[in-house]
C-alpha positions as CSV (number, residue, x, y, z in Angstrom):
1,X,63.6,38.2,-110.9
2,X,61.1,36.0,-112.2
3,X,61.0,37.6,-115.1
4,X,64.5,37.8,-115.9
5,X,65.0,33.9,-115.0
6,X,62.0,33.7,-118.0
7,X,64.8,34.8,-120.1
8,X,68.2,33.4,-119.1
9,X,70.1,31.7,-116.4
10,X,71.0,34.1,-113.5
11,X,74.9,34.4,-112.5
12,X,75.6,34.6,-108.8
13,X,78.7,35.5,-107.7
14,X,81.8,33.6,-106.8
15,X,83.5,33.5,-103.2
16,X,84.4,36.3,-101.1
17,X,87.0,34.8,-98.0
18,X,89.4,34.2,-101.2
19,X,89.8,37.4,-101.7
20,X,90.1,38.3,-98.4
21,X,93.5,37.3,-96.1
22,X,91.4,39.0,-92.9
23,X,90.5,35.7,-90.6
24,X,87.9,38.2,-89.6
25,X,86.6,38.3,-93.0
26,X,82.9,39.5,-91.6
27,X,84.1,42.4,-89.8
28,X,85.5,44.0,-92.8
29,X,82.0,45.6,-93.5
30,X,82.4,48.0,-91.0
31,X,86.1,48.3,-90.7
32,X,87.4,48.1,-94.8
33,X,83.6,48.9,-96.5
34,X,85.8,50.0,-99.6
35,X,87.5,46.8,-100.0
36,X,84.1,44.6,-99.8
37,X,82.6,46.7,-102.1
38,X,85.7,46.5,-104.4
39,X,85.5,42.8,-104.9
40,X,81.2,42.9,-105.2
41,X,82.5,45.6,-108.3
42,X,84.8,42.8,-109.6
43,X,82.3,40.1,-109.7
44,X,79.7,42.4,-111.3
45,X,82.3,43.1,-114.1
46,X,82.6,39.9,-114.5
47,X,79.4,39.2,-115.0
48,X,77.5,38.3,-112.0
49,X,73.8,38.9,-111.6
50,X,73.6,38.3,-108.0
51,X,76.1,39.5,-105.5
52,X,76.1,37.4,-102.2
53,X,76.9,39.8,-98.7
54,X,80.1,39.4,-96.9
55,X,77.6,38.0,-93.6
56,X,78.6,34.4,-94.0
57,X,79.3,33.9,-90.5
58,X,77.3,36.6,-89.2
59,X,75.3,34.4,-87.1
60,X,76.0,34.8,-83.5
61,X,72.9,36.9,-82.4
62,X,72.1,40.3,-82.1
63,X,76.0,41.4,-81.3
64,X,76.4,40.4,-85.1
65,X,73.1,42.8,-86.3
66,X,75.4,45.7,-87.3
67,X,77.5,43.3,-89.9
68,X,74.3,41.8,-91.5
69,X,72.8,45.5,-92.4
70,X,76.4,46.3,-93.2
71,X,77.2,44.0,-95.4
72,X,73.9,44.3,-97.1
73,X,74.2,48.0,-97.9
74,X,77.2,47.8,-99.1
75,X,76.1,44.9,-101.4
76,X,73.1,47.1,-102.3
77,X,74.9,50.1,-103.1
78,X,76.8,48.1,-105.4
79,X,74.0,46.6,-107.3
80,X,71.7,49.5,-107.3
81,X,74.7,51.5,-109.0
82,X,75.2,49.0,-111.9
83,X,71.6,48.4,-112.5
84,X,71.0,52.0,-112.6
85,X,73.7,51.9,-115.4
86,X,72.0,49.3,-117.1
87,X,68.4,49.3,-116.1
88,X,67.3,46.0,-118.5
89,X,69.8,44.7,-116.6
90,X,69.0,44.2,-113.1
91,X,71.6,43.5,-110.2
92,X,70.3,41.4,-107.2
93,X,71.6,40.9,-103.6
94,X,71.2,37.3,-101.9
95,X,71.5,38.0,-98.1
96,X,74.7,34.7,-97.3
97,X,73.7,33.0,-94.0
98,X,75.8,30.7,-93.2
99,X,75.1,27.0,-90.8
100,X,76.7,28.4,-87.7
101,X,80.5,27.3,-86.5
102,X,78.8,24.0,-85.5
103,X,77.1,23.1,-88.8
104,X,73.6,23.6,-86.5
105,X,72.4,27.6,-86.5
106,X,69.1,27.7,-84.8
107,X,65.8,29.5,-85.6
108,X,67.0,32.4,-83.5
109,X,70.1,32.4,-84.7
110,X,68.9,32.7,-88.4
111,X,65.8,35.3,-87.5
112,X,68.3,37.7,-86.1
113,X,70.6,37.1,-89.1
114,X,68.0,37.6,-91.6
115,X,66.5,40.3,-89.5
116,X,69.4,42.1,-90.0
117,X,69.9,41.7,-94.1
118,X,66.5,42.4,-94.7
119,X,67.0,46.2,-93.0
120,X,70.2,46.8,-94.8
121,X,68.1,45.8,-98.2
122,X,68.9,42.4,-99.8
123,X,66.1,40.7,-102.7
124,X,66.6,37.7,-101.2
125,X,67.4,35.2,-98.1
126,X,70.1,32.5,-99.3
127,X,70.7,29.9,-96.6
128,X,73.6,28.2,-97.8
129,X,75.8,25.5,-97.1
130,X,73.4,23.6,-95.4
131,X,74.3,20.5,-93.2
132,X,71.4,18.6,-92.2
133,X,67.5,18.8,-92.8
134,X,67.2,20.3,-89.1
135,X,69.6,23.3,-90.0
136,X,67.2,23.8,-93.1
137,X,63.9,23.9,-91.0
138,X,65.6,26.2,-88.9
139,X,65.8,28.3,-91.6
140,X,63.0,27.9,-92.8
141,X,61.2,28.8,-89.6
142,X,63.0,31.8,-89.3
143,X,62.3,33.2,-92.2
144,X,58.5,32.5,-91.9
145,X,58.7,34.3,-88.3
146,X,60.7,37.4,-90.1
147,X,58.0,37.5,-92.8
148,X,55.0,37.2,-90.4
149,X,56.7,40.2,-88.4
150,X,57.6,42.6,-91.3
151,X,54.2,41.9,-93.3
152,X,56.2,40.7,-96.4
153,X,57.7,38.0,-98.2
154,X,61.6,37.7,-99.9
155,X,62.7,34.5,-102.1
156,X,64.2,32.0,-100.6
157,X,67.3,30.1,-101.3
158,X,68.4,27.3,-99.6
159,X,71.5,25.3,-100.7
160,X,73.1,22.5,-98.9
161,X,76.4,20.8,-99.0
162,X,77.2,17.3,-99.5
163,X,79.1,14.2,-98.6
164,X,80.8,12.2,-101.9
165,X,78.2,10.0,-101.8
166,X,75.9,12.6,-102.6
167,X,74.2,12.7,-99.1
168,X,74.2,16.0,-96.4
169,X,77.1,15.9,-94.2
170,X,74.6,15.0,-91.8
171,X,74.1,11.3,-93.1
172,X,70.3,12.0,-94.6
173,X,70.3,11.8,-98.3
174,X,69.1,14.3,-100.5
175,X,65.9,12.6,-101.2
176,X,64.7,13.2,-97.4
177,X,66.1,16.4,-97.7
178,X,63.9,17.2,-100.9
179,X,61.0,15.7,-99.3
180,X,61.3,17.9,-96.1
181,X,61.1,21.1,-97.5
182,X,59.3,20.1,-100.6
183,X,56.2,22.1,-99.5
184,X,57.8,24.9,-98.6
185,X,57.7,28.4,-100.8
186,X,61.0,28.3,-102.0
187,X,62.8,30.6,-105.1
188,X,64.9,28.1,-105.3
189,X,67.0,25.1,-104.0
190,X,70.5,23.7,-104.9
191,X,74.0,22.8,-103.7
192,X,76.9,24.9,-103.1
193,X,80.5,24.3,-101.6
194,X,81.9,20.3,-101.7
195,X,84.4,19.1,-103.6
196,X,84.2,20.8,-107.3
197,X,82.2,21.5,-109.9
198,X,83.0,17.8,-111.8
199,X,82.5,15.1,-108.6
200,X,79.2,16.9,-107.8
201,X,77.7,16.9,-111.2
202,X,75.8,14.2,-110.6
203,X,74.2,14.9,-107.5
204,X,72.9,17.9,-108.7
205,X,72.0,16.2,-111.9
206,X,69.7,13.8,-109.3
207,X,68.4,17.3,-107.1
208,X,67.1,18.5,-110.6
209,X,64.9,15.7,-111.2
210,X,63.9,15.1,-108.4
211,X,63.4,19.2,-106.9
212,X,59.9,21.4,-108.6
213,X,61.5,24.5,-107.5
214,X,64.3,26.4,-109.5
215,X,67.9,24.7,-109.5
216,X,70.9,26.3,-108.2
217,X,75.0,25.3,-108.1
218,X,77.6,27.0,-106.8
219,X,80.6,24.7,-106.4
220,X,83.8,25.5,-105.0
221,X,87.1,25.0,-107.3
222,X,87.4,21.6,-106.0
223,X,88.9,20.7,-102.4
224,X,91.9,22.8,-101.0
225,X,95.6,21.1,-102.2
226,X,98.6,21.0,-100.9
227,X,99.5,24.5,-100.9
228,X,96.3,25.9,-100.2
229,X,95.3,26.2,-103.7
230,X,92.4,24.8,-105.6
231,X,92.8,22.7,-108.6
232,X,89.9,22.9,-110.7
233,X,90.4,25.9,-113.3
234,X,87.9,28.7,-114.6
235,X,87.3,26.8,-117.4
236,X,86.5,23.6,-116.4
237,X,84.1,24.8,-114.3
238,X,82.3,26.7,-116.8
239,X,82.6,23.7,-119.2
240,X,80.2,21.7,-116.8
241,X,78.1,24.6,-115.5
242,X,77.2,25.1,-119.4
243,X,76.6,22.1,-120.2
244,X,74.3,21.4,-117.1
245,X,72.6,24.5,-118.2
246,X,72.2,23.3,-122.3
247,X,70.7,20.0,-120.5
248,X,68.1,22.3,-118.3
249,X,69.6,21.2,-115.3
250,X,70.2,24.3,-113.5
251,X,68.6,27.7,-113.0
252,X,71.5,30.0,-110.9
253,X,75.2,29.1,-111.7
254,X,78.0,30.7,-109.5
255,X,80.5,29.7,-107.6
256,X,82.2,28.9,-103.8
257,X,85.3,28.6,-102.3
258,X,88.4,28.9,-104.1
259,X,86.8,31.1,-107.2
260,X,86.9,34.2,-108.1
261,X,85.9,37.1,-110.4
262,X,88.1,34.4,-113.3
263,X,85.7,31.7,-112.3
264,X,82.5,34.1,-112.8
265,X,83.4,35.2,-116.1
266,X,84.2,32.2,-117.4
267,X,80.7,31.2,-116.1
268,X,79.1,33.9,-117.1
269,X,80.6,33.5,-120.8
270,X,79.8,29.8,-120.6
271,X,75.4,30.3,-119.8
272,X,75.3,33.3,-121.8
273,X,74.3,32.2,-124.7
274,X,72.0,29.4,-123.6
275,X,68.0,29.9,-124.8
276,X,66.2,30.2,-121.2
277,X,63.0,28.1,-123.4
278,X,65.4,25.2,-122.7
279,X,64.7,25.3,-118.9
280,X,62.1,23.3,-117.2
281,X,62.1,24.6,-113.6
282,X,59.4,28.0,-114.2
């Protein structure tokens, strides 16, 4: 990867529980394989780089192993297909962990989590959606003890979510939150989720300057309306995604809840072209 992110800005995919009307959207890895795999072939047809696993909320313990090296096979599958297809163009998978139902998923919780995605073959660990600087050491402890016990290293992600003014939901601004894991080995770190792509531009406009790890963003399509619906479109997203990119602001583009494969290739379109030189995170 590092030598594709030399190159150009890496797309990761867009969200996976819009897609899905299941409630039990996790469980669908063992019970409706063909449908997961489905929408991973729709977001690498629309350009994504990085497909994220259906394990979002696979974080209960060990009763939840089986959906972790589920969903990561059938990620892998997916990606190993396409990139056999096109072999100068490599397809990842980002193992999706999730904070836990109460926005606070411990060390154990996590281990077993990424225990579980690391068997069923993911490139890298993406904590996402991250709370509060605790849920992020958790993490991060975790995925140290994993390492230690395998006898190998994967990238790290970790992406948190934020309050509109800019903090974690946890109250801590995202300067102590840099700061805390600021000497940690990380692939990358960014924001995901929130409340669109144009009310968190600035905020991860800020993370950039202040973050010397790689930059990622992966917004949702703005906060849920009335109807359910999201009101930010495909391109508008892509419009500020581009342009954050031109400016060497971000690294990995993609997106959260409320997009889909519409969003990714209108992102995908909108990075495309963009000369990787202009980044300053490598």
């Amino acid at each position: 990867m590092d030598m594709v992110l030399r190159e150009r800005i890496l797309v990761m995919d867009g969200a996976m529980g819009t897609l899905l009307s299941s409630t039990r959207k996790d469980s669908l890895n063992l019970t409706s394989p063909e449908l997961i795999q489905s929408i991973h072939r729709q977001y690498l047809d629309a350009g994504a780089d990085i497909l994220k696993t259906n394990t979002f909320n696979s974080n209960s313990g060990p009763k939840d192993y089986e959906l972790n090296v589920a969903g990561a096979r059938l990620a892998r599958a997916e990606a190993d297909e396409w990139t056999a297809a096109d072999p100068l163009r490599p397809r990842y998978v980002a193992g999706a962990m999730g904070p836990g139902l109460d926005g606070a998923a411990s060390t154990a919780a996590y281990f077993e989590q990424a225990r579980g995605l690391v068997e069923g073959g993911v490139d890298i660990l993406l904590a996402e959606t991250i709370t509060s600087i605790r849920t992020a050491q958790s993490a991060l402890r975790a995925f140290q003890e994993l390492f230690a016990k395998i006898g190998r290293e994967l990238p790290v992600m970790l992406s948190v979510t934020i309050s509109r003014d800019g903090g974690l939901i946890s109250g801590e601004s995202m300067e102590a939150f840099w700061n805390s894991i600021s000497n940690s080995r990380l692939f990358s770190v960014g924001i995901n989720c929130g409340f669109g792509a144009l009310n968190m531009r600035s905020f991860i406009e800020r993370l950039s300057g202040m973050a010397s790890a790689r930059v990622s963003f992966h917004p949702s399509a703005g906060l849920p309306n009335a109807s359910g619906g999201y009101d930010e479109k495909p391109e508008e997203i892509a419009a500020i995604l581009g342009d954050l990119a031109r400016q060497g602001h971000v690294d990995i583009v993609g997106g959260c809840c409320g997009t889909t494969p519409a969003y990714i290739r209108a992102i995908a379109d909108a990075v495309g072209g963009i000369p990787r030189a202009t980044i300053d995170h490598l």
